[in-house]
N, C-alpha and C positions, 0 to 999 in steps of 0.2 A: 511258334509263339515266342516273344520277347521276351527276356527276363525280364523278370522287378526289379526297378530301378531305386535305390533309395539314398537318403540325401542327410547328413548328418550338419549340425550346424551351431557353433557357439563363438563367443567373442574372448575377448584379454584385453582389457586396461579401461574397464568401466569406469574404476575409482579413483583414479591415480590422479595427482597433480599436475603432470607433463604426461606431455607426450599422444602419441595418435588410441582410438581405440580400433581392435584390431579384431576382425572378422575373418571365420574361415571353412569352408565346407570340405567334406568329406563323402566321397558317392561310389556306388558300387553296386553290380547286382547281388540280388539279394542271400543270392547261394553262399555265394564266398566270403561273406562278411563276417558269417562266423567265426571262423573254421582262421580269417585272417587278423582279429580282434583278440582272440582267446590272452586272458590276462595280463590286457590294457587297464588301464588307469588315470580316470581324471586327472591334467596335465598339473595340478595342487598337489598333488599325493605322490607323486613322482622327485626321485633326484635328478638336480640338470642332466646328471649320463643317460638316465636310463631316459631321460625327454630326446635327449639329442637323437638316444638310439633308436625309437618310437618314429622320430621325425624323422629319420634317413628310410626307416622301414617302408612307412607311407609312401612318400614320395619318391621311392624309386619302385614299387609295387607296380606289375605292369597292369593290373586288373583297376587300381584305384585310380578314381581321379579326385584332384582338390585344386582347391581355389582360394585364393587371401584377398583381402584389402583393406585398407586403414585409410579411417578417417581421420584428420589432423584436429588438432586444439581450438584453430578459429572458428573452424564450423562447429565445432561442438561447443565454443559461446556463444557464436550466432543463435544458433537453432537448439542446444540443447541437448543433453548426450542420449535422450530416449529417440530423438528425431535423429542426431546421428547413425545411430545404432541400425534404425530403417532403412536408412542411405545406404548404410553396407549392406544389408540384407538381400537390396536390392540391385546394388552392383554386382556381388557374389553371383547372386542368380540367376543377370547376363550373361555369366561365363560358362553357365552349365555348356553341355554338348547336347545335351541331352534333359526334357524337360522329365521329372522323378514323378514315378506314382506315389511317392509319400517321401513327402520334408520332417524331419526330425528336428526338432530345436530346443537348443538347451531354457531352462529358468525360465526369464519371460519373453525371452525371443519372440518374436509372430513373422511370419511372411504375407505377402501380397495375397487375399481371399481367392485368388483363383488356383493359387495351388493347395492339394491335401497335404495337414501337414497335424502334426502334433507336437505340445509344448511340453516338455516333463520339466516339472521340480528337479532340481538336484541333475537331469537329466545326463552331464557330463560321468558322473558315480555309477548311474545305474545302465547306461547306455552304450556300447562299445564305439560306436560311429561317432558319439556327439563326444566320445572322450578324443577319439583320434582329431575331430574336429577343435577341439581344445587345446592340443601336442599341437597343429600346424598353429593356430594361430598366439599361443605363450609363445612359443620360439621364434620367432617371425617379430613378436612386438620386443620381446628380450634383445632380439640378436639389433632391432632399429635401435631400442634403448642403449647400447654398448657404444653403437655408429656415433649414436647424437651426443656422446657421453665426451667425444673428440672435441669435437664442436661447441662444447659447453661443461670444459672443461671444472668450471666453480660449482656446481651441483654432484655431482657422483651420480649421475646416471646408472652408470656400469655396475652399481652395489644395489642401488632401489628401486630401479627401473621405472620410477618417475613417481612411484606409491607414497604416500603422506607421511614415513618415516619422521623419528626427531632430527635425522642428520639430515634430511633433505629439508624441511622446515626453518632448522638453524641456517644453512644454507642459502635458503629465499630472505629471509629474514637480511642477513650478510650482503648478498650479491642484489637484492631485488628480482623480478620476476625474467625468463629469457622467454623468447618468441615464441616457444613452445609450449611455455608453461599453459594452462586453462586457467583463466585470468576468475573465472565464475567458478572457480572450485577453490581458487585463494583468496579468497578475499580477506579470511578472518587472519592471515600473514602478511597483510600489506596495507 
């Protein structure tokens, strides 16, 4: 018989002013999940080291597997960041290998009705999969924030990682809006 397969799943950069929002799963059978989670921590509650060390743990872990993807800023003023948010949920879960007896998803996440899945509250805090799923996708949308921070030099990316900050504000405010920014999330700055 197969193991149980299961599937952890949360996002990073719902609120921010720039930047992509950034989805990411986390899958494993079900045995070893524990045993490889033991005092993790929603990737909020975490220092960058001990994130970074979380992220390297994951990902070279031979038993896990994970998966990212981000949605960029146009589509999420085209369509809206709850419809974006679906897009990646849905991308993500093309890349499985393997389809999960049970999707785990953080807050208000939802998946496609044909897979089982369950949404927790808070789910990243109470959950060890959807915390790790939260470690890939902060450091992932962090590490893009740092990249685009080159590129767009007049903002600080690299400090605020795109979030509604007064220095990033002042900043829009100063330089006006860059290709990245979500034009429907500034409006009251420009």
């Amino acid at each position: 018989m197969m193991a149980r397969f299961i599937v952890g799943i949360d996002e990073a950069g719902r609120g921010p002013l720039a930047g992509p929002v950034t989805l990411a799963y986390v899958a494993c059978p079900a045995g070893i999940y524990k045993k490889n989670f033991r005092n993790i921590k929603d990737s909020k509650k975490l220092t960058p080291n001990k994130k970074e060390e979380w992220f390297n743990h994951i990902k070279s872990h031979p038993a896990l597997e994970h998966g990212v993807t981000s949605v960029g800023s146009r589509l999420i003023d085209r369509r809206g960041i709850s419809a974006a948010v679906k897009i990646g949920i849905r991308r993500l879960l093309s890349r499985l290998e393997r389809k999960p007896q049970l999707l785990l998803l953080d807050g208000s996440l939802a998946a496609p009705p044909e897979y089982r899945q369950k949404t927790i509250i808070k789910g990243d805090e109470k959950i060890p999969i959807i915390a790790a799923a939260s470690i890939i996708a902060k450091v992932t949308r962090d590490r893009k924030m740092i990249r685009l921070a080159q590129k767009y030099p007049d903002y600080g990316f690299e400090i605020h990682k795109g979030y509604g900050t007064k220095l990033h504000r002042r900043r829009v405010r100063r330089h006006g809006l860059s290709e990245i920014h979500r034009r429907s999330f500034c409006s009251r700055l420009i």
